[in-house]
N, C-alpha and C positions, 0 to 999 in steps of 0.2 A: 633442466628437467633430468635428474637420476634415472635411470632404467635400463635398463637394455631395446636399443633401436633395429628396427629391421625395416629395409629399404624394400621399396615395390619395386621387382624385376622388372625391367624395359627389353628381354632377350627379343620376345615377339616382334616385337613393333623393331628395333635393332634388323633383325632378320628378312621380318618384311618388308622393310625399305632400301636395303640391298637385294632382295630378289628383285624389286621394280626396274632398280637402278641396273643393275645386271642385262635384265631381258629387255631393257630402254635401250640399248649402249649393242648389246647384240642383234637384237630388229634393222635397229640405225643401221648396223655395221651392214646387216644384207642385202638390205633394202638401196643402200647407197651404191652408186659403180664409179671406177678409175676408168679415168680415161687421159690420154695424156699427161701421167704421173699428175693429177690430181680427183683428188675424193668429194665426187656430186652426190652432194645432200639432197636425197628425194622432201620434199616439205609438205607435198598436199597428198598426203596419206593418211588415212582416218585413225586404223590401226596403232600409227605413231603418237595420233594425239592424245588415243583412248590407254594408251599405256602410261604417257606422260602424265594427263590425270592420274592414274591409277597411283603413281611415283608421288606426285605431289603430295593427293591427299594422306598419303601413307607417312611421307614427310610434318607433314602439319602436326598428322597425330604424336607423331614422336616428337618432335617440339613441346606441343604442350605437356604430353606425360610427363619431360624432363624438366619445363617450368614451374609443375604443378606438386610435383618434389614431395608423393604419398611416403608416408613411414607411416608403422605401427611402435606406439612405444608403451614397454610392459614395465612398469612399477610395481611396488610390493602392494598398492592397494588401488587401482586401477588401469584400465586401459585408455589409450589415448592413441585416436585417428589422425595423425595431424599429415594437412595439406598445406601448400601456399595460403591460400583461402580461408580455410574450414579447421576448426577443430575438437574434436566431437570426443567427448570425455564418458569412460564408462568407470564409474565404482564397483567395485568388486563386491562390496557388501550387497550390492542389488541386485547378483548372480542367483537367479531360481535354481537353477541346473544348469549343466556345462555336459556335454557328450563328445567325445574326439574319437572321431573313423573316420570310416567309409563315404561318398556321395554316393548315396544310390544311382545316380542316370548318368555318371560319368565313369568310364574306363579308360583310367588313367594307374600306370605303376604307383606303386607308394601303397604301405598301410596307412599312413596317417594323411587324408587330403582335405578334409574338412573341419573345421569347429566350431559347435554349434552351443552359442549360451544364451540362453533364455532369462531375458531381466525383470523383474519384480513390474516394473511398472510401464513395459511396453508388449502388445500381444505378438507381434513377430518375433520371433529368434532373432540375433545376429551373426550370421555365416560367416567365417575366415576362411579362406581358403588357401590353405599354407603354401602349396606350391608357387602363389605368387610374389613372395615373398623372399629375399634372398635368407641363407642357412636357415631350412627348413627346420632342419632336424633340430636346431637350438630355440627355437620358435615353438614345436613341442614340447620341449623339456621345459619351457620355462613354462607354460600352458597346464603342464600333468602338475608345476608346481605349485600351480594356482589349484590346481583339480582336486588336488586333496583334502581341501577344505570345504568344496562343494561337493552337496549332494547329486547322482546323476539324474541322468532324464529317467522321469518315470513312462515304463512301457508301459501300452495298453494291451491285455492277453484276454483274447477271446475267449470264453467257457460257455458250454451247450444254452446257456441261459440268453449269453448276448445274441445265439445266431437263430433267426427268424422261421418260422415255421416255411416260409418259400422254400427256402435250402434244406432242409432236413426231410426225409423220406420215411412214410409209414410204414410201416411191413404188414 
């Protein structure tokens, strides 16, 4: 498949499975005592077990993420989901509109953190959310170079007509 690929970041799941592993390894360390130059492993400690859950399942997920092996891959005439699994093909020709900014309910750095294309023949958008994604910024430019051919989102703009006599005040 030609295109340009962009790998789904693993930092999170990376991150949070060495903090488990971290604060598992430091508890242990406290919790245990020397005693004639050797180290008594406490074992029936709830805390130890609830952390070690905490490490595993954090473990699991990072396994599957990296078996499950998400890209996005951008062609000159569509996009392509591909998983292990799954792969979920979008035509470019069936782009209603395409709009690249802001997510309203997230603050997060970055001008560009979402993109949102609206296809011909399903009623949800479909969200990218480019931060997830490794080289963000290459991931927009190849996006703005799909863009130029789509039309954008059409906004809806209230005028005195739309808003309801509840909200307006007589004098």
């Amino acid at each position: 498949m030609l295109g340009k690929t962009f790998k789904y970041k693993l930092d999170f799941y990376y991150q949070q499975t060495l903090i488990y592993l971290v604060t598992l390894v430091l508890y242990a360390g406290t919790r245990g005592s020397f005693s004639e130059n050797q180290f008594i492993f406490i074992i029936k400690d709830s805390i130890l077990y609830i952390i070690a859950l905490f490490f595993a399942v954090s473990l699991i997920v990072l396994l599957l993420n990296i078996w499950r092996g998400k890209k996005l891959v951008i062609t000159s005439d569509r996009l392509v989901f591909h998983s292990r699994n799954i792969e979920r093909v979008f035509e470019i020709s069936d782009f209603e509109w395409m709009h690249i900014g802001k997510e309203r309910l997230v603050q997060t750095a970055g001008r560009f953190q979402q993109i949102t294309i609206k296809l011909k023949n399903r009623p949800i958008p479909l969200r990218i959310r480019v931060g997830r994604y490794e080289r963000s910024h290459e991931l927009v430019t190849e996006i703005e170079n799909i863009a130029k051919n789509i039309p954008d989102r059409k906004r809806r703009r209230f005028s005195k007509k739309n808003i309801s006599s509840f909200f307006t005040r007589e004098i």
